[in-house]
KOLTIMAR-83342 format. One record per residue: residue number from 1; y, z negated, x negated of N, C-alpha, C, O, CB in turn; residue in one letter. Coordinates in steps of 0.001 Angstrom, whole numbers. Glycine has a CB too. Example, Ala and Ser with C-alpha at 12.3 -4.5 7.8 and 13.67 -1.06 7.14 Angstrom:
BEGIN
[1 [-5690 -7800 -13190] [-4500 -7800 -12300] [-3300 -7800 -13200] [-3319 -8465 -14236] [-4473 -9046 -11308] 'a']
[2 [-2250 -7080 -12850] [-1060 -7140 -13670] [30 -7870 -12900] [1138 -8039 -13409] [-598 -5725 -14084] 's']
END
This chain:
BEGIN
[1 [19387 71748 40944] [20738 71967 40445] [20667 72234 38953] [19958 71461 38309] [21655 70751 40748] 'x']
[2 [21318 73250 38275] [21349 73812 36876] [22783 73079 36708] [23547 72599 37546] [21245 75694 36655] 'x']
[3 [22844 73169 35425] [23757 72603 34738] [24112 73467 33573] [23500 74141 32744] [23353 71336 34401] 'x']
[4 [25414 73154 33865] [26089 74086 32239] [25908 73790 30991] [25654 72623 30692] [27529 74113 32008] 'x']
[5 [25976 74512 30282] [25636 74116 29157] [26501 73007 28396] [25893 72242 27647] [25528 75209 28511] 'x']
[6 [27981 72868 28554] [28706 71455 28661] [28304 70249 29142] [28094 69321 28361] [29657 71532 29304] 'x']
[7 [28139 70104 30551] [27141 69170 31272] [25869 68782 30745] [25597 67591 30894] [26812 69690 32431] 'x']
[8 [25207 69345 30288] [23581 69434 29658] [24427 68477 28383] [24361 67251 28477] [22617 71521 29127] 'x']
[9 [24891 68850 27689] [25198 67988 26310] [25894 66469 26485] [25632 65400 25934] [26304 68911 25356] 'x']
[10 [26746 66784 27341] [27414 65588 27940] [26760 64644 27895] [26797 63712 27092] [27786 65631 29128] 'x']
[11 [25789 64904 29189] [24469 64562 29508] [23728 63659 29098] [23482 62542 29552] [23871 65310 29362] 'x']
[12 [23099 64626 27500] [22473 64081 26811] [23098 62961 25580] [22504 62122 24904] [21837 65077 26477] 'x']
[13 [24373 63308 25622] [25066 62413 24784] [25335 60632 25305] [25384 59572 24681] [26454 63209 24604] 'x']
[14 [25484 61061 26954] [25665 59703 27607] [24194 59081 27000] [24135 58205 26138] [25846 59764 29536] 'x']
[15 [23031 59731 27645] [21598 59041 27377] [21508 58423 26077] [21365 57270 25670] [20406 60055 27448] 'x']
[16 [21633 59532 25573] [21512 58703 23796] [22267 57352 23746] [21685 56322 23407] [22409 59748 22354] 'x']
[17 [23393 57374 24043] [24103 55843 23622] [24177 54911 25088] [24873 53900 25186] [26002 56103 22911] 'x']
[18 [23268 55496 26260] [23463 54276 27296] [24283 54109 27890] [24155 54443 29067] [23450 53246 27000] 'x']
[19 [25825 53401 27388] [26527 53457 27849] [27956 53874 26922] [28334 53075 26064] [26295 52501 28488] 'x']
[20 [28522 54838 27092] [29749 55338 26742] [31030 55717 27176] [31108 56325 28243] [29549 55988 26410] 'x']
[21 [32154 55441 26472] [33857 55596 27083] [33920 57013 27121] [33129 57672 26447] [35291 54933 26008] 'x']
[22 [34777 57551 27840] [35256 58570 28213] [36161 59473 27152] [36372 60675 26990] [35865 58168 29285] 'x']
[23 [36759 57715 26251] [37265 58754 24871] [36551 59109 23859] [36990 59966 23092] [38265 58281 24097] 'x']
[24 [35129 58439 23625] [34151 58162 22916] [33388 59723 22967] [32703 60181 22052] [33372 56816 23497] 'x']
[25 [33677 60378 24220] [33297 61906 24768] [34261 62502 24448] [33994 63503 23782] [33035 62215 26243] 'x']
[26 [35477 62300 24660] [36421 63050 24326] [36743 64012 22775] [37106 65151 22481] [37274 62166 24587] 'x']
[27 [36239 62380 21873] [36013 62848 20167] [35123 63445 20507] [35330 64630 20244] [35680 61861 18850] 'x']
[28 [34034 63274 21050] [32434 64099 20869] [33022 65802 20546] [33098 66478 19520] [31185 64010 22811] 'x']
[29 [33374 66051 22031] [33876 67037 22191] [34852 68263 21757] [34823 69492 21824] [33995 66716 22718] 'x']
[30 [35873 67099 21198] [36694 67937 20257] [36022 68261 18133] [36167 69103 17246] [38382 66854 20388] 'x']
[31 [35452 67194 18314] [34922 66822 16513] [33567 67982 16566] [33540 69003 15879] [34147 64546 16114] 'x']
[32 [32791 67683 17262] [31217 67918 17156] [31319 69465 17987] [31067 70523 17410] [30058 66458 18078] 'x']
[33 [31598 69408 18963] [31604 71105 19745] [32900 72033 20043] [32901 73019 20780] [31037 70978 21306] 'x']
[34 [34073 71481 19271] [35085 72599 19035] [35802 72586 20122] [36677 73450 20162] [34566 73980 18788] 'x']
[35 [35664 71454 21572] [36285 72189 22880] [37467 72245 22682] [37933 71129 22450] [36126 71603 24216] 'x']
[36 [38625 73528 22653] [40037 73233 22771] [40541 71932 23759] [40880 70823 23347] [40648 74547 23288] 'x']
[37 [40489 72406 25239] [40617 71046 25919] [39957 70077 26662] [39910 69880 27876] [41252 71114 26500] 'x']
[38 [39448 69501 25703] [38157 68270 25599] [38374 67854 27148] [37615 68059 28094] [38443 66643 24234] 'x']
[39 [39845 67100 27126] [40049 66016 28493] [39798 66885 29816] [39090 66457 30728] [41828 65288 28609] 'x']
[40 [40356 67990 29852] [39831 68863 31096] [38618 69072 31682] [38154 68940 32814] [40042 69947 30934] 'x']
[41 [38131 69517 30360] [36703 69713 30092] [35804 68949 30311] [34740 69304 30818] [36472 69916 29082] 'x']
[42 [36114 67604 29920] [34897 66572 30675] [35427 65973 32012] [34631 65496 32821] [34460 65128 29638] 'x']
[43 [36659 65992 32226] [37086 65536 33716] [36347 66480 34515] [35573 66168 35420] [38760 65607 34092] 'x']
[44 [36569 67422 34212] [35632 68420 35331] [34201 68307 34902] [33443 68544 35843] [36049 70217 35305] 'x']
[45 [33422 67941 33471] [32052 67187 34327] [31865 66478 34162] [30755 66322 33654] [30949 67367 34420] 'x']
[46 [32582 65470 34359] [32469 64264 34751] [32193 64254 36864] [31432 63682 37644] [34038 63508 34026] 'x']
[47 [33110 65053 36945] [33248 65196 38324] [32009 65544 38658] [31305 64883 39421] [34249 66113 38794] 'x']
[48 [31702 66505 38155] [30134 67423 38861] [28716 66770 38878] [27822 66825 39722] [29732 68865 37899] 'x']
[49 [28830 65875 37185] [27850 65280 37277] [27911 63712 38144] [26875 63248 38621] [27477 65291 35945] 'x']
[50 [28484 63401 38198] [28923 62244 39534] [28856 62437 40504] [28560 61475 41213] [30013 61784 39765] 'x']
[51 [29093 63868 41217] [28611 64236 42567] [27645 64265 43133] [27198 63992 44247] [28761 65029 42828] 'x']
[52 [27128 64918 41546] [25521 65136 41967] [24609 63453 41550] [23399 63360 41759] [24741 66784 40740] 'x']
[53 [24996 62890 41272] [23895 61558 40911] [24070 61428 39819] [23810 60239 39637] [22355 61608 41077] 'x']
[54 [24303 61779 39047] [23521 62388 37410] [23940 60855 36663] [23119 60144 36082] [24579 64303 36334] 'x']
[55 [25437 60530 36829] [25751 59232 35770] [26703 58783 36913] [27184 59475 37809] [26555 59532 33913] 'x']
[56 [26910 57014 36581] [27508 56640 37297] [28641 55849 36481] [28402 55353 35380] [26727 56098 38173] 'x']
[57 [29968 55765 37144] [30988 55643 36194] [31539 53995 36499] [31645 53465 37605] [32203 56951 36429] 'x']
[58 [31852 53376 35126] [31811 51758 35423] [33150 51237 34576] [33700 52030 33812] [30176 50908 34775] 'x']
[59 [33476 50363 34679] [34626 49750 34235] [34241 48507 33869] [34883 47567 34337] [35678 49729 35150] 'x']
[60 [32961 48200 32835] [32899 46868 32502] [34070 45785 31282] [34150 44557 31250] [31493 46968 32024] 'x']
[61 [34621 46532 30653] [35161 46169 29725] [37331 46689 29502] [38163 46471 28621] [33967 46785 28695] 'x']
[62 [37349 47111 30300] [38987 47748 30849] [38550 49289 31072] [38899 49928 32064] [40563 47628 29408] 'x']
[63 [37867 49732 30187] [38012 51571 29647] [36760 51791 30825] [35873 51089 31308] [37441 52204 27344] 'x']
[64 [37267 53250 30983] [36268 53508 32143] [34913 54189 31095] [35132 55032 30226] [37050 54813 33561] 'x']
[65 [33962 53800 31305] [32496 54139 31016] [31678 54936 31628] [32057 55038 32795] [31851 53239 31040] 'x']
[66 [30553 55682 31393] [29798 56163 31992] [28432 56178 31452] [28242 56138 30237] [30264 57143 32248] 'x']
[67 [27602 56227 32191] [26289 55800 32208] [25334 56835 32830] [25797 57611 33666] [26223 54532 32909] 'x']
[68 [23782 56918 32418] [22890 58048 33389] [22413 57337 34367] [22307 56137 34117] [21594 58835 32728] 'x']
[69 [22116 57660 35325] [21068 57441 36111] [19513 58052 36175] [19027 59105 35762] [21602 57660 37096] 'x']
[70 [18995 56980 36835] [17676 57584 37199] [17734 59432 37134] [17101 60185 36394] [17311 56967 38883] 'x']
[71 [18212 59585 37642] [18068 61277 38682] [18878 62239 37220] [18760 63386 36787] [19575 61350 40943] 'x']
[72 [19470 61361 36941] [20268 62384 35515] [19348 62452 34181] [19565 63268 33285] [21958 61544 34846] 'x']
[73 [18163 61382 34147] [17103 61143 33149] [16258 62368 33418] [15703 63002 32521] [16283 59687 33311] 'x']
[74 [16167 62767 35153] [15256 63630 35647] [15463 64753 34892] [14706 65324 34107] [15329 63856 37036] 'x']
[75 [16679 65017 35256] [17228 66169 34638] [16907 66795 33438] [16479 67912 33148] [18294 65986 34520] 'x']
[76 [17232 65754 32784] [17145 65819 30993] [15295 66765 30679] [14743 67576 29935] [17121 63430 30123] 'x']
[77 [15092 66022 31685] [13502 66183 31524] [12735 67398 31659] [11676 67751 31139] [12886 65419 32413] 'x']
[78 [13706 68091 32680] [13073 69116 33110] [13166 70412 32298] [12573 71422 32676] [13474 69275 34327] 'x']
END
C-alpha cells in the first residue's frame, strides 16, 4: 500500500512524538504545511491510515489520540 504524500507526513509526525492529539495535527497542518482544510484533511487520513493498520486511535486522557503501530513503523521504513 502507497501512501500520499499527506499520509506519509502525518505518519511520520505521529512517530516522532509517539503519541499525539488530533488538534496537535491539526496545527501541524495548518502552521507547518499550509493545508487550507487541515480538519478534512486529516479526518480523511486518519481514516485510511486506520484501515490499513498504520496507527491506532486512543482516548487516554478525554482528547482522541493517535499512535503508530508496528505495521505503520514498517511503512516509514520502506
Amino acid at each position: 500500500m502507497s501512501l500520499n504524500s499527506i499520509e506519509r507526513e502525518i505518519l511520520e509526525k505521529i512517530a516522532q512524538n509517539q503519541l499525539i492529539t488530533k488538534m496537535e495535527l491539526i496545527k501541524f497542518l495548518k502552521n507547518e504545511k499550509k493545508v487550507a482544510n487541515a480538519k478534512g484533511v486529516l479526518d480523511s487520513a486518519i481514516k485510511s491510515l486506520s484501515s490499513n493498520g498504520f496507527i491506532n486511535i486512543i482516548n487516554p486522557i478525554g482528547a482522541t489520540c493517535l499512535v503508530i503501530t508496528q505495521d505503520g513503523s514498517k511503512v516509514l521504513e520502506e
